[in-house]
C-alpha positions in Angstrom: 0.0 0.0 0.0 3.0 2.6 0.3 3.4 3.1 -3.6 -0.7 3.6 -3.3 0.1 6.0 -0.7 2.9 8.1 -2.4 1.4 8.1 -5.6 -2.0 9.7 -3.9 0.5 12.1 -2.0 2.5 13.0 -5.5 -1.3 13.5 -7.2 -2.3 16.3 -4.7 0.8 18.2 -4.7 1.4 17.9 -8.3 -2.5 19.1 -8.8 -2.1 23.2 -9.9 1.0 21.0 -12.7 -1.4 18.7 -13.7 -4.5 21.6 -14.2 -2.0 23.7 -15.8 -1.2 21.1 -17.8 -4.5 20.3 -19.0 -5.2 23.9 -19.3 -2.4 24.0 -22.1 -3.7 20.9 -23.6 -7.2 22.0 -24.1 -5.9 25.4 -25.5 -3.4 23.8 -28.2 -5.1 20.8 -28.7 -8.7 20.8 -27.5 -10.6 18.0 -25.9 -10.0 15.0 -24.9 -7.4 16.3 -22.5 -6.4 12.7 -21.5 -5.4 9.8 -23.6 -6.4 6.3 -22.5 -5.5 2.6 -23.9 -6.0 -0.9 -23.4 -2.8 -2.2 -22.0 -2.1 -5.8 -20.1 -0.7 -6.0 -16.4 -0.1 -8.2 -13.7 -1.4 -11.9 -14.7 -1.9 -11.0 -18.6 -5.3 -8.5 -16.3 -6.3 -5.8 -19.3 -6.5 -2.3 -17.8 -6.6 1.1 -18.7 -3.5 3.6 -18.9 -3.9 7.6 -18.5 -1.6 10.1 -20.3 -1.8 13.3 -21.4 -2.8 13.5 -25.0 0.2 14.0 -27.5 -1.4 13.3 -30.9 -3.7 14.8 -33.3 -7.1 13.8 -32.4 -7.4 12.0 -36.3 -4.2 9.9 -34.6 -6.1 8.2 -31.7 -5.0 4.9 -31.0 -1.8 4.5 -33.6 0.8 3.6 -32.1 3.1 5.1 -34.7 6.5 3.2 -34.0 5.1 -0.6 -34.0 3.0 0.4 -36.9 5.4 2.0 -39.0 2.9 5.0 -39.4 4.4 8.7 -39.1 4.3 9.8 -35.5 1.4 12.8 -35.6 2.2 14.6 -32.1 1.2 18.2 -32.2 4.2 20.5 -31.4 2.8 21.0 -27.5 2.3 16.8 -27.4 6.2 16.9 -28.7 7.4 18.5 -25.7 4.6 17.1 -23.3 6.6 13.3 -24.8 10.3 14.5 -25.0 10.0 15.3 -21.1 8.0 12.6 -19.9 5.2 14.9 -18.2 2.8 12.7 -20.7 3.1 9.7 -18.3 1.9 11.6 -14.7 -1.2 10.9 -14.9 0.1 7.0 -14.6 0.2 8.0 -10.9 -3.7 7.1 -11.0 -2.4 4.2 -12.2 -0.2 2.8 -9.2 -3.1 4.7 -7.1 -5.6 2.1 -8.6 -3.4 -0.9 -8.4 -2.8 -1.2 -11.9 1.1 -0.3 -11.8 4.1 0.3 -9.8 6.5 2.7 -9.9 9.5 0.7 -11.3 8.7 -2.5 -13.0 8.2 -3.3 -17.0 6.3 -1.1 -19.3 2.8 -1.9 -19.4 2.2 -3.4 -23.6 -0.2 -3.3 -26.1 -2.5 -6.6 -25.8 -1.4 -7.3 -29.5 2.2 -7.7 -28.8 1.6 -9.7 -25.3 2.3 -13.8 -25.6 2.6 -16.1 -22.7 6.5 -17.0 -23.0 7.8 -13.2 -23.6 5.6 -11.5 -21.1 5.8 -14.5 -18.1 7.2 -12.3 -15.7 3.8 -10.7 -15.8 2.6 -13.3 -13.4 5.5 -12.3 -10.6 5.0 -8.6 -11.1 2.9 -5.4 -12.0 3.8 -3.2 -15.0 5.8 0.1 -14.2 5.6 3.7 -14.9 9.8 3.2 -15.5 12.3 0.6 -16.0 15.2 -0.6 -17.9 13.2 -0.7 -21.0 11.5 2.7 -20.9 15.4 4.2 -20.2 16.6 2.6 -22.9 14.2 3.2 -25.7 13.4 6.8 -24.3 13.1 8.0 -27.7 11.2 4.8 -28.7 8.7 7.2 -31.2 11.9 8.1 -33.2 14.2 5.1 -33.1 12.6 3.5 -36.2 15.1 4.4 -38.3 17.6 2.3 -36.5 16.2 -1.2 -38.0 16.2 -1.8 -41.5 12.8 -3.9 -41.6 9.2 -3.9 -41.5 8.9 -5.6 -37.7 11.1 -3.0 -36.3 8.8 -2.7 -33.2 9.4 -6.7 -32.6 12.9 -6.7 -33.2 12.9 -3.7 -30.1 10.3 -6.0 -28.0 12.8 -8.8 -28.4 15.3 -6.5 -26.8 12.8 -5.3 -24.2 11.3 -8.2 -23.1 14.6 -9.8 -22.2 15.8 -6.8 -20.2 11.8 -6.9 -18.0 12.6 -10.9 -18.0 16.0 -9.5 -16.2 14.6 -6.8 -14.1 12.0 -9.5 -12.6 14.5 -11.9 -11.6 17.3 -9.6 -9.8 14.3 -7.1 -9.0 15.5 -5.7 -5.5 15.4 -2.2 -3.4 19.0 -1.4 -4.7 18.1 -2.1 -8.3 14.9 -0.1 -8.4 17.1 3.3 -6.6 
């Protein structure tokens, strides 16, 4: 219950950044304010994730690096993305029960099989981890792999590193 706890306590004192926040979003980019998606967590459960809207309204639901599509952010989504501030509203998340603070990156239900994703059994999905540091910039990295299934060759490589995290997952590690 002390992530619960903390994440509550972050909400309220981040509450006149997060109005603020939406404030800018509904000027630049009109309603819906908040972004939400079908994502799996602990033992393979679908839930809901919150983030601040990023894209064009007409881009709802693409997720522009598996798919190959061009990312469609509006400029104020680019900067909401580049510094992360798209994520806090993940802290309702970890306040649900859904997530933790450190652990895996919640996936799309179309990319989640039994053998990759096991360690979703053991463990909730995170708002950060190794993956998420590693592919930061996982919107632009396309370019690096010369194929169509760029965004499995990258789960490949995430998967193993959450596969890692779950099984030397300790107090030190997360700091």
């Amino acid at each position: 219950y002390f992530p619960r706890f903390i994440a509550l306590a972050l909400i309220i004192v981040l509450m006149p950044l997060f109005l603020l926040i939406s404030l800018i979003s509904m000027f630049c980019q009109g309603r819906p304010v908040l972004y939400k998606q079908e994502r799996i967590g602990r033992n393979f459960l679908p839930f809901i994730i919150y983030k601040f809207r990023s894209m064009h309204k007409s881009s709802e639901g693409i997720n522009s690096f598996s798919t190959g599509k061009i990312y469609d952010a509006t400029k104020w989504g680019s900067f909401l993305r580049y510094t992360k501030i798209d994520e806090l509203p993940q802290l309702f998340n970890i306040v649900k029960g859904d997530m933790a603070f450190i652990g895996p990156r919640p996936e799309l239900p179309e990319f989640v099989n039994y053998l990759s994703f096991r360690y979703l059994d053991k463990i909730k999905p995170g708002l950060s981890g190794y993956s998420s540091i590693l592919f930061r910039d996982e919107s632009y990295m396309s370019d690096l792999f010369n194929n169509d299934n760029s965004y499995e060759e990258v789960l490949k490589i995430k998967t193993c590193l959450d596969n890692y995290y779950t099984n030397k997952k300790s107090l030190l590690i997360d700091i």
